[in-house]
N, C-alpha and C positions, 0 to 999 in steps of 0.2 A: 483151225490151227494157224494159218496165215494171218488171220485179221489177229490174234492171240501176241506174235512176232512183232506183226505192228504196232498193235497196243503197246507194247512193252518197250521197240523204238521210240514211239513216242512221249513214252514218261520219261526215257534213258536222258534224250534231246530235251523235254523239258526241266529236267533233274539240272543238267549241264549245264541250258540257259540260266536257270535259276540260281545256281551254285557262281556262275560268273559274274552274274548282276552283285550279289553279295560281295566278292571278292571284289567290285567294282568299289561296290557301297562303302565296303570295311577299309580302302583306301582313301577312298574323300574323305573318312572321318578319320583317319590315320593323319591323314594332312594336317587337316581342322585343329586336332589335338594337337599335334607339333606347333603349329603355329597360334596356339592359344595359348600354350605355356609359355612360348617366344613373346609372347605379347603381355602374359604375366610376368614374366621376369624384367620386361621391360618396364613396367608399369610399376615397378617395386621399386626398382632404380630408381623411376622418378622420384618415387613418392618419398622416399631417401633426403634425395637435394632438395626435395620442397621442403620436406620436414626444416631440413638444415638451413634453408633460405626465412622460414618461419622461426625459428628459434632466431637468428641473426636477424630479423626483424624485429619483432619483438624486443629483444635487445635493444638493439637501435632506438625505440619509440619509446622504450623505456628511459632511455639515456634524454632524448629530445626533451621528454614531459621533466625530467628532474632538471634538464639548462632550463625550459620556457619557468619552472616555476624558482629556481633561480635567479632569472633575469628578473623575474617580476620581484622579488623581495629587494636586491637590487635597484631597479629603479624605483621603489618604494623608498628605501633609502635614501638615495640621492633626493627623490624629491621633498621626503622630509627635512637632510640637512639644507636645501636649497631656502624651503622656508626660512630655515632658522638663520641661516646666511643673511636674509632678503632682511628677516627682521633686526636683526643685529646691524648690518646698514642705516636701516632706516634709525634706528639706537643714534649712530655716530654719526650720521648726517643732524640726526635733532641736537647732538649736544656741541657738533659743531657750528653750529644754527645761533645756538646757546654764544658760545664764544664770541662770534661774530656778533651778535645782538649787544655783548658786551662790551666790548669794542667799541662801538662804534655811541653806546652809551658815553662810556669815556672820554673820546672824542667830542661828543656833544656839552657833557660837562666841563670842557675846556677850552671852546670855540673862541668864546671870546677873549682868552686871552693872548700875549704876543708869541709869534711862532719860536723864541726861546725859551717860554717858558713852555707850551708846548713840546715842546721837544727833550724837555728834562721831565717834564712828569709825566710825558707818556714811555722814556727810560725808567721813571719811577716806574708802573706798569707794566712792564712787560720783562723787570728785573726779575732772576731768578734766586729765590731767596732760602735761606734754610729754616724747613716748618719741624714743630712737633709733631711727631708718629702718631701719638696720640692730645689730643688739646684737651683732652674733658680728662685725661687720666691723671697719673704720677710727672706728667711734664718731663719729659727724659728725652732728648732731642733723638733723632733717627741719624744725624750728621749726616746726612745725601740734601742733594738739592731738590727739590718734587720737579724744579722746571726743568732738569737735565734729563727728563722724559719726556716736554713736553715735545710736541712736533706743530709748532703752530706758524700759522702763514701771514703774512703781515705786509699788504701793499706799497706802505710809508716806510717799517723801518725792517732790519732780517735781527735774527738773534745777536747777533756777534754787535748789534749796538748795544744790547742789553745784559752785556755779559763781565763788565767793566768792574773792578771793587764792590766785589759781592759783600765785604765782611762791612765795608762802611756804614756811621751811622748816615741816616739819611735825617736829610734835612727840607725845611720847605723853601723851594727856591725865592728868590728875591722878587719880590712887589707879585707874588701868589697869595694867595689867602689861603688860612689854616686851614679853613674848614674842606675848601677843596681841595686840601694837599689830601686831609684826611679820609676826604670821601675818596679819590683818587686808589690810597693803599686798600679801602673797605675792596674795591671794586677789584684790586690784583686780588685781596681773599678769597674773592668769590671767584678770580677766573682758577687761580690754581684748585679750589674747591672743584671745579665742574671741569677741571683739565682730566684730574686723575678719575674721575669719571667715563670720560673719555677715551683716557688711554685704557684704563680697563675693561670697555666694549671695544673697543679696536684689538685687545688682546687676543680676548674672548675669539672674536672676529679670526683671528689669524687663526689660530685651533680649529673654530669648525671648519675652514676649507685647508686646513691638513689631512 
C-alpha cells in the first residue's frame, strides 16, 4: 500500500512537471504569435508604401520614356530643318556666287574703257528699274521696282549711286559703243533675273529658321 502512495506521488509530481513544461511551452508560442502578427502587420505597412513608391515609379518612367521619345522626334526635327537650312544656304550662297560672277563680267566688258564712262554704265547696271510681272504674258507692268528688294553689295559703288531718275530714258554714254551699252543693259536682265531668285531662297531662308 506504500509503494501504491508512491506510485501515485509520483504520477501527481510527474502530471505537474509536465502540465508546467506546457504552460511553459503554450507561452513561448503565445509570444511567437504576438510577435508574428506584429511582424505581419508590419510587413503590410510596408508592402503599402512600396506598392505606392511602385505605382509612382512607374509613373515616373513612364513620363521619362514619353520626354526621351519626345526629345528624339524633336531633335529629328531640328536636324531635318538644319538640313534644309544648310541647303537653302548653300542656294544663296550659289546665286550669290551667281551675282558676283556677274559683276565682275561686267566689269570686264568695260575695262577698257575710260573710268567715266565706266562709271555711267556701270550706274546703267546696277540702276533700279521697273520690270514686267509677267514678260511672256499680257505685258501689264507690276509698277514696284524688282531692285527695291534687291540687297546687293557692291565694293566700287553702294545703291544710293544707282538710285538717281529712275523714269529716264537711258542713253549710250558719249564715245561708248552701242553694242556694249547694249550688252551692258542684257547683263542688268540677267542680274535682276537671278536677283529675285535670290531674294526668294533667302526668303525661303528666313521661314525655315522661324
Amino acid at each position: 500500500r506504500s509503494q501504491h502512495k508512491k506510485r501515485i506521488s509520483r504520477l501527481i509530481r510527474g502530471f505537474d512537471n509536465a502540465l508546467q513544461r506546457l504552460r511553459t511551452q503554450k507561452f513561448d508560442l503565445d509570444s511567437k504569435i504576438t510577435f508574428g502578427k506584429f511582424k505581419a502587420d508590419v510587413l503590410r505597412e510596408e508592402l503599402v508604401v512600396i506598392q505606392a513608391f511602385e505605382e509612382r515609379d512607374n509613373a515616373l518612367l513612364d513620363r521619362v520614356n514619353s520626354l526621351s521619345k519626345e526629345q528624339l522626334s524633336i531633335a529629328k526635327e531640328i536636324e531635318v530643318t538644319e538640313d534644309k537650312v544648310a541647303t537653302k544656304m548653300d542656294d544663296v550662297s550659289t546665286w550669290e556666287s551667281k551675282n558676283t560672277d556677274l559683276l565682275e563680267e561686267c566689269k570686264q566688258l568695260i575695262s577698257g574703257l575710260s573710268s567715266e564712262i565706266r562709271a555711267e554704265l556701270l550706274k546703267v547696271y546696277h540702276r533700279k528699274i521697273k520690270r514686267q510681272k509677267n514678260r511672256d504674258g499680257d505685258g501689264e507692268s507690276d509698277g514696284e521696282s524688282d531692285g527695291e528688294s534687291e540687297e546687293e553689295s557692291d565694293d566700287d559703288m553702294s545703291d544710293d549711286d544707282f538710285s538717281d531718275d529712275e523714269e529716264r530714258e537711258e542713253t549710250c554714254p558719249a564715245g561708248c559703243k552701242t553694242e556694249i551699252f547694249e550688252k551692258v543693259k542684257q547683263l542688268r536682265e540677267r542680274r535682276l533675273d537671278q536677283t529675285e531668285v535670290l531674294n526668294a531662297y533667302r526668303k525661303s531662308l528666313e521661314i525655315g529658321r522661324a
